[in-house]
C-alpha positions as CSV (number, residue, x, y, z in Angstrom):
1,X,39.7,169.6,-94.7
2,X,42.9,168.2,-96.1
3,X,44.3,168.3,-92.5
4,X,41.5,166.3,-91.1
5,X,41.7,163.8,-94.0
6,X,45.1,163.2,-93.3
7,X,44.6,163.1,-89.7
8,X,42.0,160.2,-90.2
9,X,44.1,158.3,-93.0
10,X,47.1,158.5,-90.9
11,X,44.7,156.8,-87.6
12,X,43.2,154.5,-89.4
13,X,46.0,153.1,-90.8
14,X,48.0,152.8,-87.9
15,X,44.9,150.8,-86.6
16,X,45.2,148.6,-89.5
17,X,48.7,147.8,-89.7
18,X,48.3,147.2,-85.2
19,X,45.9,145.2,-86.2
20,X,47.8,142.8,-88.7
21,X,50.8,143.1,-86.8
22,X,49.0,141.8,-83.6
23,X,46.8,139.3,-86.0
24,X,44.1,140.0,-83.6
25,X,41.5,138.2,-85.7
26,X,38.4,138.8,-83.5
27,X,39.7,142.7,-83.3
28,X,39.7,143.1,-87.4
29,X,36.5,141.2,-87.7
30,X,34.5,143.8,-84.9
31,X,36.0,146.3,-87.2
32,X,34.3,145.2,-89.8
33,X,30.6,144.5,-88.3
34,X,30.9,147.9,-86.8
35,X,32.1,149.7,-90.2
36,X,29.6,147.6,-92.3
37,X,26.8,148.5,-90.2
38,X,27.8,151.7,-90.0
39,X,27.3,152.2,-93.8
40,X,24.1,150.2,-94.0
41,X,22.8,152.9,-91.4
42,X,24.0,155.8,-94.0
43,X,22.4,154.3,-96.9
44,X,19.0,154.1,-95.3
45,X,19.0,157.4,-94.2
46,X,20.0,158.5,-97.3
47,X,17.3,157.0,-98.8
48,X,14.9,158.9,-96.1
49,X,16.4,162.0,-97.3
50,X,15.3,161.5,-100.3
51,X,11.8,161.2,-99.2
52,X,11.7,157.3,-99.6
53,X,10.7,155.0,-96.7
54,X,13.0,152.1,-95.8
55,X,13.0,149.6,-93.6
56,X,16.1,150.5,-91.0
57,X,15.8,148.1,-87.9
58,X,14.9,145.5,-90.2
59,X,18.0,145.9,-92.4
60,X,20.0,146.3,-89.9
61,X,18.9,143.4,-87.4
62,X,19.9,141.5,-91.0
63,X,23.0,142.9,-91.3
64,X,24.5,142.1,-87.9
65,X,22.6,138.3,-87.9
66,X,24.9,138.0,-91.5
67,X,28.0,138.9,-89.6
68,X,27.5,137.0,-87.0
69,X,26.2,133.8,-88.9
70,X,29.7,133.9,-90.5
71,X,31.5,134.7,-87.6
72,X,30.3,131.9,-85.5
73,X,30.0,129.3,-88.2
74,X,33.9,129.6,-88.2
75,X,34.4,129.9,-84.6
76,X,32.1,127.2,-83.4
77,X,32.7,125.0,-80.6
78,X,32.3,122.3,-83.1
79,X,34.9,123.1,-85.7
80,X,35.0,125.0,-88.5
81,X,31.3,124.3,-90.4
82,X,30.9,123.3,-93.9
83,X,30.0,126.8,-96.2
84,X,26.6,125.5,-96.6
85,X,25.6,125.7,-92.9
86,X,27.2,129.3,-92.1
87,X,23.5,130.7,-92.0
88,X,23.8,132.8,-94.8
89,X,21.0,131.1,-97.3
90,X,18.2,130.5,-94.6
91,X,19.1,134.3,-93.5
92,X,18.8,135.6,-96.8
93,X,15.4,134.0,-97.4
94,X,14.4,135.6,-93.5
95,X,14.9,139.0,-95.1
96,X,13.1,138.8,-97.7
97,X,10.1,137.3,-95.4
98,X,10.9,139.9,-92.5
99,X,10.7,142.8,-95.2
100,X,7.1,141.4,-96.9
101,X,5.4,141.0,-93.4
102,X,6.7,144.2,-91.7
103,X,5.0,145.7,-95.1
104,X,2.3,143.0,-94.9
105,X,1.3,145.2,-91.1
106,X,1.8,148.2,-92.2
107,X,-1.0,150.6,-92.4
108,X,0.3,152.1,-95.7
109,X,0.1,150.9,-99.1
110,X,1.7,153.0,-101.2
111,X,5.3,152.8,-101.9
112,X,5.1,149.2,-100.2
113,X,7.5,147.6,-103.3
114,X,9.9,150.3,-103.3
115,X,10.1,150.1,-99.6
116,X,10.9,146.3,-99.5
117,X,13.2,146.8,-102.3
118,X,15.5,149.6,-100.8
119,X,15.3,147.7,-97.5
120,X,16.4,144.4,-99.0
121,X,18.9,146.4,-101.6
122,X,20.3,147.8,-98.5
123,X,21.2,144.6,-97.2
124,X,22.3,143.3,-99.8
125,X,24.6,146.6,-101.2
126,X,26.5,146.7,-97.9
127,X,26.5,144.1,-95.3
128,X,26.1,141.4,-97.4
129,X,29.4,142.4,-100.1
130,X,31.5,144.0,-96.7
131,X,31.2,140.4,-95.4
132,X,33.4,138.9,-98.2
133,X,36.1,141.1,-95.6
134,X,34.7,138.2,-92.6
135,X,35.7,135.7,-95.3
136,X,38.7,136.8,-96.2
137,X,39.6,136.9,-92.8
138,X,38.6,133.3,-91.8
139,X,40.1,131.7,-95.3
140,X,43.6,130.9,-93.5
141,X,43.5,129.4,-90.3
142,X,45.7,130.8,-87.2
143,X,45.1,134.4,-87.9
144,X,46.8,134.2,-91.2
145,X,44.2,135.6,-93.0
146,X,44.8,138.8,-91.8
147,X,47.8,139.7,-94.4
148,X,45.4,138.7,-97.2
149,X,42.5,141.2,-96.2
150,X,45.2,143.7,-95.5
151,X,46.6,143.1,-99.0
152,X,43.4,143.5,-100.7
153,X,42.2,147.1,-98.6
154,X,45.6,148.7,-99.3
155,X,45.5,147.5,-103.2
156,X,42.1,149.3,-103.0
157,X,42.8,151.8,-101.4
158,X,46.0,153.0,-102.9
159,X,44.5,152.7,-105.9
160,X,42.2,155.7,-104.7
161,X,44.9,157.4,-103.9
162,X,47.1,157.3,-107.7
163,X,43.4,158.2,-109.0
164,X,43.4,161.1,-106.8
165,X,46.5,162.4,-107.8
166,X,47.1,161.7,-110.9
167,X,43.6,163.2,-111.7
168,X,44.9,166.2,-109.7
169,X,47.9,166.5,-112.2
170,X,47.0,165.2,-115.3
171,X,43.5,165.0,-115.1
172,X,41.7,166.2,-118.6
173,X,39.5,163.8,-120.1
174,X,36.2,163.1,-117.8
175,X,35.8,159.3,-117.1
176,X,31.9,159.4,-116.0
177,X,30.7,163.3,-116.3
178,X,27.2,162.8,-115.5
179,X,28.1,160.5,-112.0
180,X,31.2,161.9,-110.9
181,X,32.9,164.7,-113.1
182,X,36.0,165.2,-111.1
183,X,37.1,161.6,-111.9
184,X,38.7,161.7,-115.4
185,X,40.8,158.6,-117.2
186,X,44.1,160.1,-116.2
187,X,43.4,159.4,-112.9
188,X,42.3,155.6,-113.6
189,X,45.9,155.2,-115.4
190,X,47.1,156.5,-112.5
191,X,45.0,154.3,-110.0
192,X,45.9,151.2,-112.2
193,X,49.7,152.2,-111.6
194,X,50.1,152.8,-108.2
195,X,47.8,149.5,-107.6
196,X,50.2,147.3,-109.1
197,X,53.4,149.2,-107.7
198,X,51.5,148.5,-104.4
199,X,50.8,144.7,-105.4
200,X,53.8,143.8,-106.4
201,X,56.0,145.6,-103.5
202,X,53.8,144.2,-101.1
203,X,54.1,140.4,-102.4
204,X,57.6,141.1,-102.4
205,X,58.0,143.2,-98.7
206,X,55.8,140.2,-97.3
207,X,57.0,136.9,-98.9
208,X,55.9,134.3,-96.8
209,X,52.5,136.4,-95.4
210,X,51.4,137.2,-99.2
211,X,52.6,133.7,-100.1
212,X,49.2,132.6,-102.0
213,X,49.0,135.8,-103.6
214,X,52.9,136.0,-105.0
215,X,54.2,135.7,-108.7
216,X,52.0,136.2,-111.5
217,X,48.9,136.5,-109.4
218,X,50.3,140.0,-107.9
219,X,50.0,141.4,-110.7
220,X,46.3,140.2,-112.3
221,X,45.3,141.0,-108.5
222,X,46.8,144.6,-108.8
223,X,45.0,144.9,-112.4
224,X,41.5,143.4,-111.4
225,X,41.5,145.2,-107.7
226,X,42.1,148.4,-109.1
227,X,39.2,147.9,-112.2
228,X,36.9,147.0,-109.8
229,X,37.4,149.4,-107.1
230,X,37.0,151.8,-109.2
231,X,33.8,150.6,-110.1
232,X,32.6,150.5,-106.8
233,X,33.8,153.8,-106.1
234,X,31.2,155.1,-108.9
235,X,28.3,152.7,-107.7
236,X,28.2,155.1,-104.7
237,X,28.1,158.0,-106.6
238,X,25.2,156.6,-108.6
239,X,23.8,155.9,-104.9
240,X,24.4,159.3,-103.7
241,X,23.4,161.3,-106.9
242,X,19.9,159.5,-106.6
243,X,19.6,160.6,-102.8
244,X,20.7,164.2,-103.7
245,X,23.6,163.9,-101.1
246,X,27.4,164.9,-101.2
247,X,28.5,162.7,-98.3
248,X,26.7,159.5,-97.1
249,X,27.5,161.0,-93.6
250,X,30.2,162.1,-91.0
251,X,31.7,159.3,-89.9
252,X,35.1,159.9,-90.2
253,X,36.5,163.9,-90.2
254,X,38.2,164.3,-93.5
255,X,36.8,161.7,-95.3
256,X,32.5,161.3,-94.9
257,X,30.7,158.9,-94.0
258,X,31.7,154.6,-93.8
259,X,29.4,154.2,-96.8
260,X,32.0,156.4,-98.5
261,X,35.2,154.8,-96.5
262,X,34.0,151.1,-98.0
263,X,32.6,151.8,-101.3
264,X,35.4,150.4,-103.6
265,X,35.7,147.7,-100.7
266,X,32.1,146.4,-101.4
267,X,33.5,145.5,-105.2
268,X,37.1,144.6,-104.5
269,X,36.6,142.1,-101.9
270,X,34.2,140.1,-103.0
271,X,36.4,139.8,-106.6
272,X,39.8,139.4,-104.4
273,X,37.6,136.3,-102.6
274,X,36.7,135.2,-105.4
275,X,39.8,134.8,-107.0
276,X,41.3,133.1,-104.2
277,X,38.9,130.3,-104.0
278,X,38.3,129.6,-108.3
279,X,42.6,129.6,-108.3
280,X,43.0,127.3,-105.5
281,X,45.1,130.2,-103.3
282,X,43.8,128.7,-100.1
């Protein structure tokens, strides 16, 4: 297992720094639909496992109409549209219609709230926070966006990664025994360290790339990417725990499913985006 974990770590992030080296923009946002949807799949069936019926074509139809309404409000043939016509509202609101008249036609009665709720959940948990990454993307014009989004997954994900072993090492007091006992607070220290090692040497490896992100800000990011991460690293858990499943699927060898290859992303992006636009960084 550790071999095939490494394996996959190793691929996928030689595909990610191809990917920002080349600053093939349209490349890193496919990744992302395909990923995102990917994990939006897992969740549902999760949920189906569990004995609980969700609405899958549905969610997903949403999922890859969010991407795209983001996608193309930036590449238009007509400029770069304001935020308030990239689709996302009026898609939002089509959701929540499409999910009360496919129950509104079903046959069924029972379980129709739950239903609409895991569906719209669903949509919500994955596509909807993974698309901050289509954001972050787009927020610098010329491909530039790129080093930002790449800044925030390795912050996150490196992060993972000091948890892992520090836990490994040190590990003694449990952090959250009832949603994920092997995680302990040795392992957050540990997280929280190597997050702003990685912040900081990154800003300064990447002057000019990382310029809107340099100085004080690398290391609040490194602080605040790493909290939050790790929140959304637990969120799954509570998600999986509830569906009585260890992995949300087999995605990638070594590592599960793309629910569990994004789960920190979902709460770190949308935070990184965040910050970036309420501080004026681009």
């Amino acid at each position: 297992m550790f071999g095939w974990r490494l394996l996959s770590s190793l691929l996928l992030w030689g595909l990610v720094i191809a990917l920002v080296a080349l600053r093939y923009t349209h490349g890193v946002f496919l990744l992302i639909a395909i990923t995102g949807l990917a994990a939006q799949r897992e969740f549902y069936l999760s949920q189906q496992a569990a004995g609980r019926v969700v609405f899958m074509k549905t969610g997903l139809l949403a999922g890859a109409l969010l991407y795209a309404a983001t996608y193309f409000s930036v590449v238009s043939p007509y400029g770069r549209l304001p935020e308030t016509f990239s689709g996302e509202a009026i898609l939002v609101l089509l959701v929540i219609l499409g999910a009360l008249t496919r129950r509104v036609f079903d046959v069924k009665i029972e379980g129709a709230a739950v239903a609409m709720a895991l569906t719209l959940f669903g949509f919500f948990y994955v596509p909807y926070l993974l698309n901050y990454a289509t954001k972050i993307l787009f927020s610098v014009p010329d491909g530039a966006g790129i080093p930002l989004l790449a800044y925030a997954v390795a912050i996150t994900k490196f992060t993972d990664v000091g948890a892992y072993v520090a836990g490994s090492l040190f590990g003694r007091h449990k952090l959250s025994p009832l949603i994920s006992p092997k995680k302990t607070w040795e392992g957050l220290a540990g997280g929280i360290a190597v997050a702003l090692l990685t912040s900081v040497g990154l800003v300064h490896l990447f002057p000019e790339a990382l310029a809107p992100v340099g100085g004080v800000h690398a290391w609040v990011l490194g602080l605040l990417l790493a909290g939050v991460s790790v929140i959304g690293d637990l969120g799954e858990s509570v998600v999986k725990r509830d569906a009585h499943v260890k992995d949300s699927g087999k995605f990638i060898p070594g590592i599960g499913g793309a629910l569990d290859l994004v789960d920190s992303l979902l709460f770190s992006l949308p935070v990184f985006y965040g910050y970036l636009i309420l501080t004026g960084r681009v």
